[in-house]
C-alpha positions in Angstrom: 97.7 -22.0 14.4 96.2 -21.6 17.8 92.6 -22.2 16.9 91.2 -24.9 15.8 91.6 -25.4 11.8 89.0 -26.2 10.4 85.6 -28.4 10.6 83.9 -30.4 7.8 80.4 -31.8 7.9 79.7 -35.8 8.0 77.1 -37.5 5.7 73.4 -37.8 7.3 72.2 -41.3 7.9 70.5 -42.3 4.3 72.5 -39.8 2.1 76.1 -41.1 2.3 77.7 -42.5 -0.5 76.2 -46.0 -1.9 79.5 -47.6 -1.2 79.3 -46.9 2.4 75.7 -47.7 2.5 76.3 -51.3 0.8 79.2 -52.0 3.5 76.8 -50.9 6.4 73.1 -52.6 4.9 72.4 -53.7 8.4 73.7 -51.2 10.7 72.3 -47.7 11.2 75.2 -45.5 10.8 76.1 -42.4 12.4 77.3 -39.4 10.3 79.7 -37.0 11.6 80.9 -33.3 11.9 84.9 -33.5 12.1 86.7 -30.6 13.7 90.5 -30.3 13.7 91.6 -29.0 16.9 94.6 -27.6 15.8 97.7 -27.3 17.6 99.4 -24.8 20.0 100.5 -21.4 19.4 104.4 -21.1 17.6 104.9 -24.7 17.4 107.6 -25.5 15.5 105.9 -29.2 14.3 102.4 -28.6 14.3 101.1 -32.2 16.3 98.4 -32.7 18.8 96.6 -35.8 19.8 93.0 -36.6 22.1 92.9 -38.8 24.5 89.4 -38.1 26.4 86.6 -36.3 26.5 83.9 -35.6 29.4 80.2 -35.3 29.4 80.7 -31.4 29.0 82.9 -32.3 26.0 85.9 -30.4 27.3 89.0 -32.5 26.2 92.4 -33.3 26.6 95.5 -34.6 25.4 98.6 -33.6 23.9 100.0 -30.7 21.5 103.7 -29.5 20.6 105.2 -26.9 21.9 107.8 -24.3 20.3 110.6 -26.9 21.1 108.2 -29.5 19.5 108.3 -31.1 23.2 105.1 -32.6 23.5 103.0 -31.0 26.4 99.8 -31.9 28.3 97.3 -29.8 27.3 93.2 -28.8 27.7 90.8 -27.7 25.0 87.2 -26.8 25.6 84.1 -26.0 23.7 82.6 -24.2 25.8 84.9 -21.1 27.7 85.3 -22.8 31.3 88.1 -22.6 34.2 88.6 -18.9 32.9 89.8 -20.6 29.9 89.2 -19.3 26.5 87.4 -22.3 23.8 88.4 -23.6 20.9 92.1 -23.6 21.2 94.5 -25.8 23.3 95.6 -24.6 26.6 99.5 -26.0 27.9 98.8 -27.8 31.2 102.3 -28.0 31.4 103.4 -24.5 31.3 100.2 -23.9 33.5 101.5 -26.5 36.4 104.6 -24.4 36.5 106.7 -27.4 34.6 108.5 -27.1 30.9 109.6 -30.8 30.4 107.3 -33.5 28.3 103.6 -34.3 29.5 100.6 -35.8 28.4 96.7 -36.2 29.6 95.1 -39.2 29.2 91.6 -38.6 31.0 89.2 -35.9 32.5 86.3 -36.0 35.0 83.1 -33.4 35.4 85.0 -31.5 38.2 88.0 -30.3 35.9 90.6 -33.0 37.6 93.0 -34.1 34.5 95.4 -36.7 35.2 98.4 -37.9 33.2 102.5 -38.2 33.1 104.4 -35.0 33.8 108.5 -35.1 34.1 108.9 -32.8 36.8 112.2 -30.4 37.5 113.1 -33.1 40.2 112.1 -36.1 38.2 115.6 -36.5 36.7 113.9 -37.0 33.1 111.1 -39.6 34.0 107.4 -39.3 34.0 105.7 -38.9 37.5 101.6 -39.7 37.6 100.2 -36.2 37.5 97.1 -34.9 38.8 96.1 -31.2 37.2 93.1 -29.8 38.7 91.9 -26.6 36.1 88.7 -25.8 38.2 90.9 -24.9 41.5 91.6 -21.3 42.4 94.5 -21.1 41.9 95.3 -23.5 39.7 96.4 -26.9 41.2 98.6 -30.1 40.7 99.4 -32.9 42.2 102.7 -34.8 41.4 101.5 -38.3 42.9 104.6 -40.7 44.6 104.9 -44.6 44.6 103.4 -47.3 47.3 103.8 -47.5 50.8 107.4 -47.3 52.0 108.6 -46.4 49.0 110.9 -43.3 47.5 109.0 -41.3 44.5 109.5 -43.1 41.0 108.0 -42.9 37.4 104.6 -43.7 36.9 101.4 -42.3 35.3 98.1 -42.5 35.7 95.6 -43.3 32.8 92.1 -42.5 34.2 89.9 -41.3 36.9 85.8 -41.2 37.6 83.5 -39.1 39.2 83.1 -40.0 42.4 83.5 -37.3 45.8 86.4 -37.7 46.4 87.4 -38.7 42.8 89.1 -42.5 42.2 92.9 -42.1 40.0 94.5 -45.1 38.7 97.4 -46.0 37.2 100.8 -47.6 36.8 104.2 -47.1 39.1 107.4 -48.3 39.6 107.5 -51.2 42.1 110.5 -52.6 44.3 111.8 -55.4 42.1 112.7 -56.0 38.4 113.5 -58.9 36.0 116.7 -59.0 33.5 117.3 -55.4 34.3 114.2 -53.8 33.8 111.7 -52.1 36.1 108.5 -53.3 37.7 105.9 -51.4 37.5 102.2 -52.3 39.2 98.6 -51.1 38.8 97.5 -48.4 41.4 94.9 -46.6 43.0 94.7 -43.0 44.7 91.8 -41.7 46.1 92.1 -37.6 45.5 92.9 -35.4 48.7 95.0 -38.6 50.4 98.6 -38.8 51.1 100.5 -38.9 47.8 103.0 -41.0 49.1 101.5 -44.0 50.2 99.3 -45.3 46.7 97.3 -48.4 47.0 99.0 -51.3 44.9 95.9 -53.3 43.1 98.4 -56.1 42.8 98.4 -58.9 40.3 98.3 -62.6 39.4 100.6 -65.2 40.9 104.2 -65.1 39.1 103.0 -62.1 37.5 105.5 -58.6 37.8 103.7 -56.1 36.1 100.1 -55.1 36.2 98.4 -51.9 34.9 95.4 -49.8 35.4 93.8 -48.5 32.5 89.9 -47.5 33.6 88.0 -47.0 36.3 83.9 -46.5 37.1 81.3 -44.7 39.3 80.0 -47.6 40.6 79.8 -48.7 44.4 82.4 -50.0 45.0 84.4 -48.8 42.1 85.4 -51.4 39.8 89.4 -50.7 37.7 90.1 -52.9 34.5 93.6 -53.5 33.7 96.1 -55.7 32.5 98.2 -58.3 34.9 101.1 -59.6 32.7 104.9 -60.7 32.9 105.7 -58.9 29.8 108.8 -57.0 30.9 110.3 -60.8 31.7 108.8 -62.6 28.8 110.8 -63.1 25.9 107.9 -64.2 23.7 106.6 -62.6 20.1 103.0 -63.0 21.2 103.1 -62.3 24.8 100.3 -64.9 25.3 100.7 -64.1 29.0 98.6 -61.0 28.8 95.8 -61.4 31.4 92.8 -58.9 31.0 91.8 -58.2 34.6 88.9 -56.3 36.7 90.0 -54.9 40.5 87.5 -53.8 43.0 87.8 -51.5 45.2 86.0 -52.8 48.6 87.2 -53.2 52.2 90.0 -55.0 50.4 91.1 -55.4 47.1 89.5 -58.1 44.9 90.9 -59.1 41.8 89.0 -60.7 39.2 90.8 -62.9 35.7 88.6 -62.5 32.7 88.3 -65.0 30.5 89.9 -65.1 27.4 90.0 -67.3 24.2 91.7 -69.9 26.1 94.6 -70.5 28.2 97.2 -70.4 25.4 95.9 -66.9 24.2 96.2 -63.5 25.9 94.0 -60.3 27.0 94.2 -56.9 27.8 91.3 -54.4 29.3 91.4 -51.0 28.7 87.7 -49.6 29.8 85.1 -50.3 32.3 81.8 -48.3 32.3 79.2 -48.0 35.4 77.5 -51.2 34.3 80.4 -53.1 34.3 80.8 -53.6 30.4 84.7 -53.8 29.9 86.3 -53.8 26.2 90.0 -54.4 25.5 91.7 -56.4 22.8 92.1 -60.3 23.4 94.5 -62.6 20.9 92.2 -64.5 18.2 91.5 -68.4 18.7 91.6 -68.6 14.7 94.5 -65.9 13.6 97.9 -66.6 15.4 99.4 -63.9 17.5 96.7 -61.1 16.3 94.7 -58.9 18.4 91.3 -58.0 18.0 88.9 -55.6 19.5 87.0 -57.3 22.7 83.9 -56.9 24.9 83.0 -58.4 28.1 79.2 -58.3 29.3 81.0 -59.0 32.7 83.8 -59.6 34.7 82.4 -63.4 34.3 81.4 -63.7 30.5 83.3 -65.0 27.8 84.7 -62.1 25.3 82.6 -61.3 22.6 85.1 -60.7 19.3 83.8 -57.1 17.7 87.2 -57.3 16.3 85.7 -59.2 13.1 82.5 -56.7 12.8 82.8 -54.8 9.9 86.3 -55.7 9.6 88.2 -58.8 8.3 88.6 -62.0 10.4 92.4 -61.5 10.1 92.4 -57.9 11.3 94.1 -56.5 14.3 92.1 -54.2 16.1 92.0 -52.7 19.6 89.0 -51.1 21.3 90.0 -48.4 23.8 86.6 -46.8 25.7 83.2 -47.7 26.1 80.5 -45.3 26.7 77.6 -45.4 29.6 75.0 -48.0 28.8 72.2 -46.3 27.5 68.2 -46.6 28.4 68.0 -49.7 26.6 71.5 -51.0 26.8 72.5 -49.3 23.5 76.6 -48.9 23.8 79.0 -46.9 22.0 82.4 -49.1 21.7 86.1 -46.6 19.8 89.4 -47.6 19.2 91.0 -48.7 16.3 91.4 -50.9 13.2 95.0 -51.3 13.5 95.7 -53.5 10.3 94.9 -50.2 8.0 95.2 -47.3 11.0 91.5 -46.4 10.8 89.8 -45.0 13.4 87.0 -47.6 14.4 83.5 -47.4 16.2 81.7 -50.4 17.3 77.6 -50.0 18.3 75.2 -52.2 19.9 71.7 -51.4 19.6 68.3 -51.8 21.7 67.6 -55.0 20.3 71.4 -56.4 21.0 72.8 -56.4 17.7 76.3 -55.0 16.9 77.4 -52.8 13.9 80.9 -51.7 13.0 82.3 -48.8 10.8 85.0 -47.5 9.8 84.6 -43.5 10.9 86.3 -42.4 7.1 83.3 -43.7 6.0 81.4 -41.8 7.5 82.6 -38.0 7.2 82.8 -35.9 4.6 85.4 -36.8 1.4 86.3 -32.9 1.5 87.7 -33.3 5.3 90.7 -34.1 3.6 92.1 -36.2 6.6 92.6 -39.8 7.6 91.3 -40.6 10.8 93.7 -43.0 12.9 92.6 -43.8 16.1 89.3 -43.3 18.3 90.1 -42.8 21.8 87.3 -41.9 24.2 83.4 -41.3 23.6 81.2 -39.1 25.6 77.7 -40.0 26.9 76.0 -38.1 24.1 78.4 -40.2 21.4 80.8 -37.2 20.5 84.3 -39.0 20.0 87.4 -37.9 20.0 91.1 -39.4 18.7 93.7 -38.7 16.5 94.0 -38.1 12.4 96.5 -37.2 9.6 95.7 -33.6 8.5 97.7 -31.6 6.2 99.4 -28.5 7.3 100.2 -26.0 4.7 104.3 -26.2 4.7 104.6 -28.9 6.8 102.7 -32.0 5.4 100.6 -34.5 7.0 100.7 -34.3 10.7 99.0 -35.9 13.3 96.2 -33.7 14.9 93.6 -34.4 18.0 90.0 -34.5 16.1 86.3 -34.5 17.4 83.5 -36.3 16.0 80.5 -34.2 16.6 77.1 -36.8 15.8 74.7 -35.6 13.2 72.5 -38.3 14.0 72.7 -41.2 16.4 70.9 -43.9 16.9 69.4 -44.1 20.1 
């Protein structure tokens, strides 16, 4: 069960089913080649997840171990890093560690970053840096903000700058009611680990998060500034979608939302500055749907209700590179049904949405969950139900390789 399991072939644009092609009359739609990238060797509950994927389509993620302890873990196409392709590869056991990890994002030179419980972590998650293209291999087990001891933390992405840009979340002096602060942070790779830079967050806020991060100049960080941890609230309409960037001094930038009773969150930023997220509805109480911002200074745009129903919760998680014409590639999720989602915008500025079941192969026999990341060239990757012989439906980490895409 080390390899991957199996691949089935999506639908060409023009031949899929007429049901699909009557739900998406106006969009051009991609189809897709699905590959299952199975799980690691002798694990006793066969589960992997995908969290990102580069521009050389290596990705990473999660997979079970033995103990069924879930462990950060790399799987490439392509053999790289002296690393053999198509199976997972445990970060974890590679970084000398045995306890619970998991990778949330990769950049072109092979640095991986995530949450790692260390042997001297006393059970909590430290922000993790794993660098696969070092000889030999390296990590980097990142600390707290200035002046303060080493707590939990992890961090969520990091871009392709020299040297590279991590950001994240750690613990912060302070709490409310008991529970720990955490606040958004950034670490610029190869600097002291124990002094991170706190991004900081809105007035009477006590939590902040970072969640993205760009190649721009000065990199810009989306993220979330919140008092969730102290709020006692269903809807959580405190939620403030927010863009940091990284000049001489911090600057900290509210997006707009659908007004000052709702909420936001940002999850992605790409080069151009697009951000997507998920913003509360100004028609459906307390639901969340998928979100794009042009800018740091537009009003979201609700991609939530594209191809979906206005009552839908949805979430949108990455955002690809803008193309030549400012065609976009927009994943994540329609949460309502646990579809896997993919939102497009064309040359000509007009938005499609599909559902990605529609638009692979009936004989995959899988449901697709949750999109995750997207590459340049449109591959995507997330998560999926997949039935294991013996053990049922589990979830697996999937790839969505394009048969055609419009460009």
């Amino acid at each position: 069960m080390n390899a991957r399991i199996g691949r089935c072939r999506g639908a060409l644009f023009g031949v899929l089913p007429l049901a699909v092609l009557a739900a998406s009359a106006h969009a051009q739609v991609a189809g897709y080649d699905v590959i299952d990238l199975g799980v690691l060797p002798a694990s006793t509950d066969p589960k992997s997840g995908a969290w990102a994927i580069n521009d050389r389509h290596e990705i990473v993620g999660w997979a079970t171990d033995a103990s069924a302890t879930s462990h950060a873990a790399i799987w490439l196409y392509c053999e790289n890093y002296g690393l053999a392709a198509g199976v997972w590869h445990d970060l974890t056991i590679l970084g000398g560690e045995s306890d619970q990890g998991e990778a949330f994002d990769i950049n072109m030179s092979g640095l991986i970053v995530g949450r790692q419980m260390v042997s001297t972590s006393s059970g909590v998650f430290r922000a993790f840096i794993w660098d696969v293209a070092s000889s030999p291999f390296a990590t980097t087990e990142l600390g707290t903000f200035a002046g303060g001891a080493t707590t939990s933390g992890f961090a969520t992405a990091i871009n392709d700058s020299d040297p590279a840009i991590v950001v994240g979340t750690a613990q912060a002096p302070g709490g409310c009611f008991g529970t720990q602060r955490f606040e958004a942070f950034s670490y610029k790779y190869g600097d002291s680990t124990a002094a991170l830079t706190l991004l900081g967050s809105n007035s009477g806020d006590r939590y902040s998060a970072g969640s993205g991060v760009n190649n721009a100049l000065p990199p810009q960080i989306s993220g979330r500034s919140t008092d969730e941890h102290c709020q006692n609230s269903i809807c959580r309409d405190d939620h403030d979608a927010v863009v940091w960037e990284l000049a001489p001094s911090t600057l900290l930038t509210t997006l707009l939302d659908n007004g000052e009773e709702f909420g936001a969150q940002g999850w992605a930023i790409n080069d151009a500055g697009h951000i997507v997220g998920f913003a509360h509805s100004a028609t459906a109480s307390c639901e969340w749907q998928a979100a794009y911002w042009e800018t740091a200074a537009s009003t979201p745009l609700n991609i939530g209700v594209i191809g979906l129903p206005a009552s839908a919760e949805s979430r949108a998680f990455r955002i690809s590179e803008s193309g030549p014409m400012g065609e976009v590639t927009v994943v994540g999720d329609d949460h309502s049904d646990l579809h896997a989602y993919r939102w497009y915008r064309d040359d000509a500025g007009t938005w499609s949405g599909a559902d990605l079941n529609d638009l692979i192969s009936p004989l995959c026999d899988c449901t697709l969950t949750e999109a995750h990341d997207v590459s340049s060239a449109g591959w995507i990757v997330g998560d999926g139900f997949v039935n294991v012989p013996g053990f049922g439906a589990r979830t697996h980490g999937v790839s969505f390789e394009a048969d055609y895409m419009p460009r």
